[in-house]
C-alpha positions as CSV (number, residue, x, y, z in Angstrom):
1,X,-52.7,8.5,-73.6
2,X,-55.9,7.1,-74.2
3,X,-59.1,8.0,-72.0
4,X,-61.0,5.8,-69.6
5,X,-63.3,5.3,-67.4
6,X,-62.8,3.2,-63.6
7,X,-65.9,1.9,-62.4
8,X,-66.6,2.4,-58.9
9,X,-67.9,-0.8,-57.4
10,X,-71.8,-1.2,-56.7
11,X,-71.9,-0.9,-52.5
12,X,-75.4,-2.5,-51.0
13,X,-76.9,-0.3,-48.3
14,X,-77.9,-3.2,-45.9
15,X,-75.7,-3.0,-42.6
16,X,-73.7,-5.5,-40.5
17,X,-72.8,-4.2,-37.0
18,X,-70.1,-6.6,-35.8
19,X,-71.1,-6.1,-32.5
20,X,-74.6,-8.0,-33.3
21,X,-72.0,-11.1,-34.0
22,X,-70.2,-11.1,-30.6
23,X,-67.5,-8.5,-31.0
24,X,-65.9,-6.7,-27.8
25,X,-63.7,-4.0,-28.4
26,X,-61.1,-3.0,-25.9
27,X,-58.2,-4.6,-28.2
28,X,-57.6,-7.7,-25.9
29,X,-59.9,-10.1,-27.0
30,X,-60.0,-11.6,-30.3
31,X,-62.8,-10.3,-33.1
32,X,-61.7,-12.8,-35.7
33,X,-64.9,-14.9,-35.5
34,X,-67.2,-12.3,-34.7
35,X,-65.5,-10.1,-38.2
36,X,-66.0,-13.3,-40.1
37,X,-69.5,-14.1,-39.4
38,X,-70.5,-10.5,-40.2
39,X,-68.3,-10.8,-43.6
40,X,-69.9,-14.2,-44.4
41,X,-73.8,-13.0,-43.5
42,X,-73.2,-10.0,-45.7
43,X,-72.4,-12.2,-48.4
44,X,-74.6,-14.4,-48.3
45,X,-77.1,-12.3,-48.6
46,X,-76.1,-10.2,-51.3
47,X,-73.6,-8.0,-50.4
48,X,-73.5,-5.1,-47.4
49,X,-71.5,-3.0,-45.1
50,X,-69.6,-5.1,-42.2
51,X,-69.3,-1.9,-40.0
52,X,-66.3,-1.7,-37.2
53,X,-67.8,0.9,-35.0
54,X,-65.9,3.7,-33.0
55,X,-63.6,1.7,-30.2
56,X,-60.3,-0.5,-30.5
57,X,-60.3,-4.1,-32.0
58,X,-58.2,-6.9,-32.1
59,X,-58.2,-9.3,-34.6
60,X,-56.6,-12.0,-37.2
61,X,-56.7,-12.0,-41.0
62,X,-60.0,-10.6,-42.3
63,X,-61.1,-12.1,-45.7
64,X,-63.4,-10.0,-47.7
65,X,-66.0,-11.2,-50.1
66,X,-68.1,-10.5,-53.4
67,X,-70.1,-7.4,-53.0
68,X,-69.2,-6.5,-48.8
69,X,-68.0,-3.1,-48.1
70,X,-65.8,-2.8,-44.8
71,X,-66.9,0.4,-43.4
72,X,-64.1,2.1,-40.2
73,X,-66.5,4.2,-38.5
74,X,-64.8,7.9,-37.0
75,X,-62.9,6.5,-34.1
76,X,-62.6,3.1,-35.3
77,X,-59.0,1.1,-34.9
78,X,-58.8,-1.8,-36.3
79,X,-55.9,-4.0,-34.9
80,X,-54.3,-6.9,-36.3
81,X,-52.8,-9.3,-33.8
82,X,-49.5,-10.9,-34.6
83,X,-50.4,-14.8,-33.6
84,X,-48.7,-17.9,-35.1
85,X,-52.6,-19.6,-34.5
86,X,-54.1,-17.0,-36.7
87,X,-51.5,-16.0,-39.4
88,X,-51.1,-19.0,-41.1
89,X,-49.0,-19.7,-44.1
90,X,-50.2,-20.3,-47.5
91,X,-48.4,-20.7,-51.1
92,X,-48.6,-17.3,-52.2
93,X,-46.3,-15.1,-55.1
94,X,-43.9,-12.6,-54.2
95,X,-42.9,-9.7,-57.1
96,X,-44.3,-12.5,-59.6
97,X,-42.3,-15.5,-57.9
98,X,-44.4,-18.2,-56.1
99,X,-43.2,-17.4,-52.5
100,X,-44.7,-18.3,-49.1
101,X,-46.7,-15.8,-47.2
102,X,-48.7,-14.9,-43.9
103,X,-52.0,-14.2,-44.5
104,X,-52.8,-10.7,-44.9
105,X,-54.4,-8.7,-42.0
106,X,-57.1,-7.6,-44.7
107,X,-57.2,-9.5,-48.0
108,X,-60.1,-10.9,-51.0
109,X,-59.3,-13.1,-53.4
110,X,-61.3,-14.0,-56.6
111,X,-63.7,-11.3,-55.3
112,X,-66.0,-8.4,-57.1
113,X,-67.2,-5.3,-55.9
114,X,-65.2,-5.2,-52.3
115,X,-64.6,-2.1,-50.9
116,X,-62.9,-0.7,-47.7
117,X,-64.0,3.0,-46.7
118,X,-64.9,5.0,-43.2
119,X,-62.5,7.3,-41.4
120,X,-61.0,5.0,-39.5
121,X,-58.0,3.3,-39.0
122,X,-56.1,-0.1,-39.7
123,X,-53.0,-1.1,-37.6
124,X,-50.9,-3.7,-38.7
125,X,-48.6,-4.2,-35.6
126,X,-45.6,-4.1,-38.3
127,X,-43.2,-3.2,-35.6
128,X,-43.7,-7.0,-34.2
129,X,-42.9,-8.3,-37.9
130,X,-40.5,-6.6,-39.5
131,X,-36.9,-6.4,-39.2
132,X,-34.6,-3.1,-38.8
133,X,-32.0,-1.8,-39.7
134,X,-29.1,0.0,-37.1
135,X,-28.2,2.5,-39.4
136,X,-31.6,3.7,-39.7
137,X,-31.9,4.9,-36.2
138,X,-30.3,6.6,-33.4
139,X,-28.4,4.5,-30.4
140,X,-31.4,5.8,-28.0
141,X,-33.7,3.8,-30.3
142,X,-31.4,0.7,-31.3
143,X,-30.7,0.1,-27.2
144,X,-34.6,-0.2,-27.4
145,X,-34.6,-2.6,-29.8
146,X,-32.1,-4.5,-28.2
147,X,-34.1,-4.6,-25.0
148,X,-37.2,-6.5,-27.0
149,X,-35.1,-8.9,-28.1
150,X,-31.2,-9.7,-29.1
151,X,-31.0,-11.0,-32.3
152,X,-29.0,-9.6,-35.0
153,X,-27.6,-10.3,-38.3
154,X,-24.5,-8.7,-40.0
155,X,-26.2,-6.8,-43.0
156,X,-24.2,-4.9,-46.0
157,X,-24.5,-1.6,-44.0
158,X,-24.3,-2.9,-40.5
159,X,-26.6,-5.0,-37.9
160,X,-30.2,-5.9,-38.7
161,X,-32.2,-6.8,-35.4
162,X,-35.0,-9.1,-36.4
163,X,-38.2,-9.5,-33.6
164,X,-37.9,-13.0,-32.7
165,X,-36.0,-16.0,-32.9
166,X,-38.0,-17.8,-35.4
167,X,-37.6,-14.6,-37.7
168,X,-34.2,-15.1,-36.7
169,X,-34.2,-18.7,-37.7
170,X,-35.9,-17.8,-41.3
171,X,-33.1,-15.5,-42.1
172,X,-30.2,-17.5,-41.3
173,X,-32.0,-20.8,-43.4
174,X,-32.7,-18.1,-45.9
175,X,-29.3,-16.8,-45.7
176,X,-27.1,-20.5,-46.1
177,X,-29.9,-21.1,-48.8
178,X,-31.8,-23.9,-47.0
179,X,-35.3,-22.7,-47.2
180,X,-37.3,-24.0,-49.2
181,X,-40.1,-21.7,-50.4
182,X,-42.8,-23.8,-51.9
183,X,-42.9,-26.2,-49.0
184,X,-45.5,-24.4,-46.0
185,X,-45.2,-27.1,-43.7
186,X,-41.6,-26.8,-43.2
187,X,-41.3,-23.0,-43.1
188,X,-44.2,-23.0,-40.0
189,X,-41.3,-23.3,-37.5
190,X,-39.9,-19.7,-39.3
191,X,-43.6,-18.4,-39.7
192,X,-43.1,-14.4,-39.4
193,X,-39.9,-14.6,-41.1
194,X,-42.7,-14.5,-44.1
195,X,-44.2,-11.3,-43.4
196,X,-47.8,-10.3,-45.1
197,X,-49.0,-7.0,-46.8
198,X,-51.2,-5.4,-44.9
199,X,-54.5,-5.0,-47.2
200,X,-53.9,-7.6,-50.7
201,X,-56.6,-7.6,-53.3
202,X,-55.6,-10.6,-56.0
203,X,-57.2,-11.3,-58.7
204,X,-60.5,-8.8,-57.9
205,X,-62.4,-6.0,-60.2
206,X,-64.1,-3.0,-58.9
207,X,-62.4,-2.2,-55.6
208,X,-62.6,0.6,-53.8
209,X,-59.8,2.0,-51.1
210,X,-61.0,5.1,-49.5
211,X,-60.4,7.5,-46.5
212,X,-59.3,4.8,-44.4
213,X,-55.7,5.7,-42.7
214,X,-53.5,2.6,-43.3
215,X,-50.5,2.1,-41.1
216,X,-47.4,0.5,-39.3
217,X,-47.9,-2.5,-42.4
218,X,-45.5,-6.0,-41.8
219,X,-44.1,-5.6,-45.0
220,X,-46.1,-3.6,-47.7
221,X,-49.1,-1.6,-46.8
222,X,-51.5,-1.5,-50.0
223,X,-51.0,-4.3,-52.7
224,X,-52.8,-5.0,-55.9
225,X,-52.6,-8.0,-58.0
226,X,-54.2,-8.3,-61.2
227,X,-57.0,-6.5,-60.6
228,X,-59.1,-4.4,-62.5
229,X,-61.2,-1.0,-62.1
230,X,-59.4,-0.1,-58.6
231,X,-60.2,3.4,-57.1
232,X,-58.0,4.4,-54.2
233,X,-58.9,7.8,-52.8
234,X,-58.3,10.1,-49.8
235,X,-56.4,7.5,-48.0
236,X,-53.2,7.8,-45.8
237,X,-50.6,5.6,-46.1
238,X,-48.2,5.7,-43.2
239,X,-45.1,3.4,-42.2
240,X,-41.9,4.0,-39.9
241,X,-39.4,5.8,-42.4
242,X,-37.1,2.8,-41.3
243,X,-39.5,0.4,-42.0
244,X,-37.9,-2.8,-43.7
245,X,-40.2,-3.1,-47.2
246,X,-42.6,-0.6,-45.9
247,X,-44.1,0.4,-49.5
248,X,-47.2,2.1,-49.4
249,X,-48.8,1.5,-52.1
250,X,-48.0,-1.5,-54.7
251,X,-50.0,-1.4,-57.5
252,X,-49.0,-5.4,-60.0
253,X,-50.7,-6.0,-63.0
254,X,-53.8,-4.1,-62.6
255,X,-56.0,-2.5,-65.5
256,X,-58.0,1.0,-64.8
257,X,-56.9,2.4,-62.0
258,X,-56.9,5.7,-60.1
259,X,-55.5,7.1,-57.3
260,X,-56.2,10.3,-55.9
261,X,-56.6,12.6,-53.3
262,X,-54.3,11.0,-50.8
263,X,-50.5,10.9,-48.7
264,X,-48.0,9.1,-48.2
265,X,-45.4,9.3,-45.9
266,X,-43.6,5.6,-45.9
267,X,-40.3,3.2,-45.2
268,X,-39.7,2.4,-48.9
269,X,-41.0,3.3,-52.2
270,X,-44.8,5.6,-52.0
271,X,-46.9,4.6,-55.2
272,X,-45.3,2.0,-57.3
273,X,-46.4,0.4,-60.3
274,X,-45.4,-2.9,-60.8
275,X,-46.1,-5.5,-63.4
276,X,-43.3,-9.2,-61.8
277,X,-40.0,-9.7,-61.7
278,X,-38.3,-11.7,-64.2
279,X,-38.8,-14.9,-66.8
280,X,-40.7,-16.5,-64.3
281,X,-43.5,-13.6,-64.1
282,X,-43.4,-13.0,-68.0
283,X,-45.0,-16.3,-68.6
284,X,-47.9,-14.6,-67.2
285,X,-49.5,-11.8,-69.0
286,X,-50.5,-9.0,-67.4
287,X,-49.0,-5.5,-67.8
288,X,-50.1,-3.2,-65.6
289,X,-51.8,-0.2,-67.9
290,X,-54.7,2.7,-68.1
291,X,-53.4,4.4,-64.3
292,X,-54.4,8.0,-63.7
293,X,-52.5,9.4,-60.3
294,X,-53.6,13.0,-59.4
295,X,-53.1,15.3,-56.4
296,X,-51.2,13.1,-53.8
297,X,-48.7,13.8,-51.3
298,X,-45.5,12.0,-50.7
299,X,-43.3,12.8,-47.6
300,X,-40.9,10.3,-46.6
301,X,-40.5,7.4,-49.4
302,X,-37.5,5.6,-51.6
303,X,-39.6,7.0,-54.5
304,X,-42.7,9.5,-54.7
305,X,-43.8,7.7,-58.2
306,X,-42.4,4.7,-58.7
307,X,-42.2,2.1,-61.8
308,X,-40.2,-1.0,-61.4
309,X,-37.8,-2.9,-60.1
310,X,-40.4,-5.4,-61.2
311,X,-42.1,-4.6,-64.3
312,X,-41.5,-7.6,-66.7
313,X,-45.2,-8.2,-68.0
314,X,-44.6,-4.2,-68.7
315,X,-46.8,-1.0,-67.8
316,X,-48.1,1.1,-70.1
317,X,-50.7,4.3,-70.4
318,X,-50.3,6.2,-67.4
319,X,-50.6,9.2,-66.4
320,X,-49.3,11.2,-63.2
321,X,-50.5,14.6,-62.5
322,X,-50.2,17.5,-59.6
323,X,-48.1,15.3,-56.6
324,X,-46.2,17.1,-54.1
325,X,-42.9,14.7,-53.1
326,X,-41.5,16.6,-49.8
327,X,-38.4,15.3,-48.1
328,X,-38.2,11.9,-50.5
329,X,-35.0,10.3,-51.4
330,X,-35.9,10.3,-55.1
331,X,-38.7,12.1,-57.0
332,X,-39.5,10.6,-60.1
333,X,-38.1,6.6,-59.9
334,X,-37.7,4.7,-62.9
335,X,-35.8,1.1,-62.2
336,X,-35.2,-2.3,-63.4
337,X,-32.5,-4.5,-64.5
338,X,-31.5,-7.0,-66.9
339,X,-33.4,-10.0,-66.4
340,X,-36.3,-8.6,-65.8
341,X,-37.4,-7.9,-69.3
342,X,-40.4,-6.2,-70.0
343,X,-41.5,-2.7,-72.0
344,X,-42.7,0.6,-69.7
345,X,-43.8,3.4,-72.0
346,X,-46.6,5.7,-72.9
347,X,-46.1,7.7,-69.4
348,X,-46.9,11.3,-68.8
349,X,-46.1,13.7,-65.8
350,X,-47.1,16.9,-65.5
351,X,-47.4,19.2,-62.8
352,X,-44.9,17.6,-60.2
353,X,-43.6,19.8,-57.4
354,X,-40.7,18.4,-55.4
355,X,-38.8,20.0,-52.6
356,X,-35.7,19.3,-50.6
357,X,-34.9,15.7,-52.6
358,X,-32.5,13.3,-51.0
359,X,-30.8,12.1,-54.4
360,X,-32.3,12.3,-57.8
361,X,-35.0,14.6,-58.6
362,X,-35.6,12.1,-61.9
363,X,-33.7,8.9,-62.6
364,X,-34.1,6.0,-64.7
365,X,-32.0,2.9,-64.1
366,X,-31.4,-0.3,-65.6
367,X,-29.1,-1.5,-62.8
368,X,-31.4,-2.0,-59.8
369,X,-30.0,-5.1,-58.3
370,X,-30.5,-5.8,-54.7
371,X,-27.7,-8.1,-54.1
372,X,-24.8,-7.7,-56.4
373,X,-23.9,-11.3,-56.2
374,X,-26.8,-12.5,-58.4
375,X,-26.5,-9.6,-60.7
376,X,-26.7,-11.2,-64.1
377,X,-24.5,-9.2,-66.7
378,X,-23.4,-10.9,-70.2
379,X,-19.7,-11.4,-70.9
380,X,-18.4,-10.1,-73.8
381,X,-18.3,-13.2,-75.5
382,X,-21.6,-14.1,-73.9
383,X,-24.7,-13.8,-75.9
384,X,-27.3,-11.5,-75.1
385,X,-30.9,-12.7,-73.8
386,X,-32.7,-9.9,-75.6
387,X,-36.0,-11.2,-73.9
388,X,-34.1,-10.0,-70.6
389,X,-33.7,-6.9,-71.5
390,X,-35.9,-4.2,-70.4
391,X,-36.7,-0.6,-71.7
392,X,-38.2,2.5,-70.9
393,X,-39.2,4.8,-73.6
394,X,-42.0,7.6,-74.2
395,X,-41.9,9.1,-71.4
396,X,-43.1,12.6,-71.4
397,X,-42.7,14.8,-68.5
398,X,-43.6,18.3,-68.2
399,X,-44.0,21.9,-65.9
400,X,-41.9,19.8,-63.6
401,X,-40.2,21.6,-60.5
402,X,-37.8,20.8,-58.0
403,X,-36.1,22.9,-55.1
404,X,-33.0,21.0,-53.5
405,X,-31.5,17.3,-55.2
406,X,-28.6,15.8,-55.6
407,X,-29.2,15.3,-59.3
408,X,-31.7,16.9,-61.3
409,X,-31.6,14.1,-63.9
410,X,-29.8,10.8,-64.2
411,X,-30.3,8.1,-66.7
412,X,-28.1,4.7,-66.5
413,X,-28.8,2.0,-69.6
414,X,-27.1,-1.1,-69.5
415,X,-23.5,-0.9,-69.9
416,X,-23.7,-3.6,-73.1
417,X,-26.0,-0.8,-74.6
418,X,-23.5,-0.4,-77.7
419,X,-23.8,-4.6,-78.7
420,X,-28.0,-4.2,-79.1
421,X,-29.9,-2.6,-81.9
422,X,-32.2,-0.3,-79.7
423,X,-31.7,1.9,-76.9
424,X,-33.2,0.7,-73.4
425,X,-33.8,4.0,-72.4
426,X,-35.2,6.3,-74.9
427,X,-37.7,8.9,-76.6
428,X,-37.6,10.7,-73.0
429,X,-39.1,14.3,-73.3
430,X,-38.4,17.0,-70.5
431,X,-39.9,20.1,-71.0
432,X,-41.1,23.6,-69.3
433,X,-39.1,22.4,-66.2
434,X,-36.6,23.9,-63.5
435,X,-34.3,22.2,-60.9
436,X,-32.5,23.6,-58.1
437,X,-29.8,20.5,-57.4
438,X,-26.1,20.1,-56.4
439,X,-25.3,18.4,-59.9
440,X,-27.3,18.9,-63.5
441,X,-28.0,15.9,-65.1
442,X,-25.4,12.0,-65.5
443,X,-26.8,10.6,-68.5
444,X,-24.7,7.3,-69.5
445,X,-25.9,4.4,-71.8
446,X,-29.1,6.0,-73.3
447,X,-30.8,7.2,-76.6
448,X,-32.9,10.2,-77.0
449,X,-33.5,12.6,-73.8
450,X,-34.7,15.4,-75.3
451,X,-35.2,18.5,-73.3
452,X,-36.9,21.7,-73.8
453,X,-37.2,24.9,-71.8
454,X,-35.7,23.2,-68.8
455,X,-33.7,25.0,-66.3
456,X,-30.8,23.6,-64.0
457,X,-29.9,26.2,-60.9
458,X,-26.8,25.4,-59.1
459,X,-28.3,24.8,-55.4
460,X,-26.5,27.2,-53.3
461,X,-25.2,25.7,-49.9
């Protein structure tokens, strides 16, 4: 992997209390106007700190600009208010797929040198968006659900509640396939059915994430969308361990990155590099390439480090060093599926400590496919699409360690592997590495996994 360099963004010193433009903390009254004017003067004249000072407040979507830091002061809560007259729907993308969206509690488009640091922290009033699961909780905690509100859907694994009835109503539509995704003014009557990520950078360079505490997100907490030169540093990322989508921290497209110094402890997967899902997103390029992650923490997650399901431009040139994953369902996450298309390789991990795993310590798998219905597999007779079909390969992983999994390592390639002329997963190189786990390795449909000096110990129960 090659060295580089992420540039910090250039933070003016000039201050912008939001008090001095009509705020009133408490957390009843709205700060929307007052947060804007502050953003807006700061821009206007070059660039600044919009501070939030110690207290609780309430507000809509912030929208950051060129050169204005938003700076949480000790103390500072930040909430986001869950109004249909203040998160309004735009056209937006979802995993590389024009989608609708709510407006993000915290989001910059277009922007340069934006930053969001202090101690303080952001509250995204998720638990008003999303919906939840009944297997994910005990009856004590569904009966409270089902005194907020009483509607539910019939999932694969049970009842989903959802928060109101026009999330309700967006479901079912969703559901008989009669919404239409491109058209805003017709999904406004389903409005939080299209929940937002909490903090959205698209399209940006030089941004800087750090020491804030980000939690309780809508859908996912930290996204990044082809940007380029983003630091994220001692931050934590925290979501419900049952929260619907509740990523903490999606990284899409995005050159020069880093992310240190900070935990996770999240409904869904923890750090996740992504790069779109599918044709659609590979007319676009954009892999997402040159990542350094060092010394985080992952507690509750789908995935500590995370590549895919979406990573169809590709990712490429990254590099993953001295994480802790404690109590996740799976380490080391590797997923995609065909139809997604799209290269990952050139990935190093080293110095990964995992304890007490859920499933797989390690897997990679090419058939990550949500709803089985729409899974897209080529007949025998049927030719293959060889532009949807991804692949992982170079992946070098060493001194990896893991106390308690289900599967130390587990590798699924597509099950037409034998009809292409390359391997979708190969040139995969474990060494200097031990695993405690119920079951060694399941290796199916795959070329070279090399491993050296690596140790399986039968997990005594």
């Amino acid at each position: 992997m090659k060295n580089f360099q992420v540039e910090l963004p250039v933070r003016e010193e000039k201050v912008y209390d939001i008090r001095k433009f009509g705020a009133v903390s408490g957390g009843i009254e709205s700060n929307s106007e007052a947060i804007h004017k502050a953003v807006e003067a700061a821009y206007e004249n070059g660039g600044g700190r919009v501070v939030i000072p110690a207290g609780i407040w309430l507000s809509g979507p912030v929208e950051l600009k060129s050169h204005v830091e938003l700076h949480l002061e000790q103390g500072a809560i930040l909430v986001f208010s869950k109004s249909k007259e203040e998160n309004l729907l735009y056209l937006s993308d979802f995993e590389g797929i024009p989608n609708i969206r709510a407006k993000s509690p915290i989001y910059a488009e277009n922007a340069s040198h934006v930053s969001i640091t202090g101690k303080g922290i952001l509250e995204g009033n998720g638990d008003l968006w999303r919906p939840v699961k009944q297997g994910k909780l005990t009856k004590r905690e569904w009966e409270g659900l089902m005194r907020k509100s009483q509607y539910t859907v019939q999932g694969g694994d049970g009842q989903i509640w959802l928060p109101s009835e026009s999330s309700y109503a967006g479901w079912m539509a969703d559901a008989e396939g009669k919404l239409d995704r491109s058209d805003v003014k017709a999904a406004e009557k389903y409005w939080d059915y299209f929940r937002p990520v909490m903090i959205r950078f698209y399209h940006c360079d030089h941004v800087l994430i750090e020491d804030i505490t980000s939690q309780n997100s809508p859908a996912w907490n930290i996204h990044t969308c082809f940007c380029e030169h983003v630091t994220v540093r001692r931050v934590n990322v925290l979501n419900p361990y049952f929260a619907q989508n509740g990523d903490g921290l999606d990284v899409e497209s995005c050159k020069y990155v880093e992310i240190t110094d900070s935990k996770f402890d999240v409904g869904d997967d923890a750090i996740c590099l992504k790069a779109g899902k599918g044709a659609a997103a590979r007319k676009t390029k954009g892999p997402t390439e040159y990542v350094r992650i060092r010394n985080c923490v992952v507690l509750h997650g789908h995935g500590g480090f995370v590549i895919g399901s979406e990573m169809s431009r590709g990712v490429r040139h990254v590099e993953a060093v001295d994480c802790d994953f404690i109590g996740t369902d799976v380490g080391i996450r590797f997923k995609s599926a065909y139809g997604r298309g799209g290269v990952v390789e050139d990935i190093t991990l080293e110095a990964i400590r995992m304890f007490q795993i859920k499933k797989e310590a390690i897997i990679f798998s090419m058939g990550y496919v949500l709803d089985k219905k729409q899974e897209k597999q080529p007949g025998d007779k049927e030719e293959i699409v060889l532009d949807d079909v991804p692949c992982f390969r170079d992946v070098t992983m060493k001194n990896i360690t893991c106390l308690g999994a289900e599967i130390g390592l587990k590798a699924e390639g597509l099950p037409f592997e034998a009809r292409l002329d390359f391997h979708t997963i190969d040139k995969i190189m474990l060494s200097d590495s031990m695993f405690v786990c119920d079951t060694e390795s399941d290796i199916r449909n795959a070329g070279d996994i090399l491993m050296e000096n690596v140790e399986f110990v039968k997990e005594q129960k």
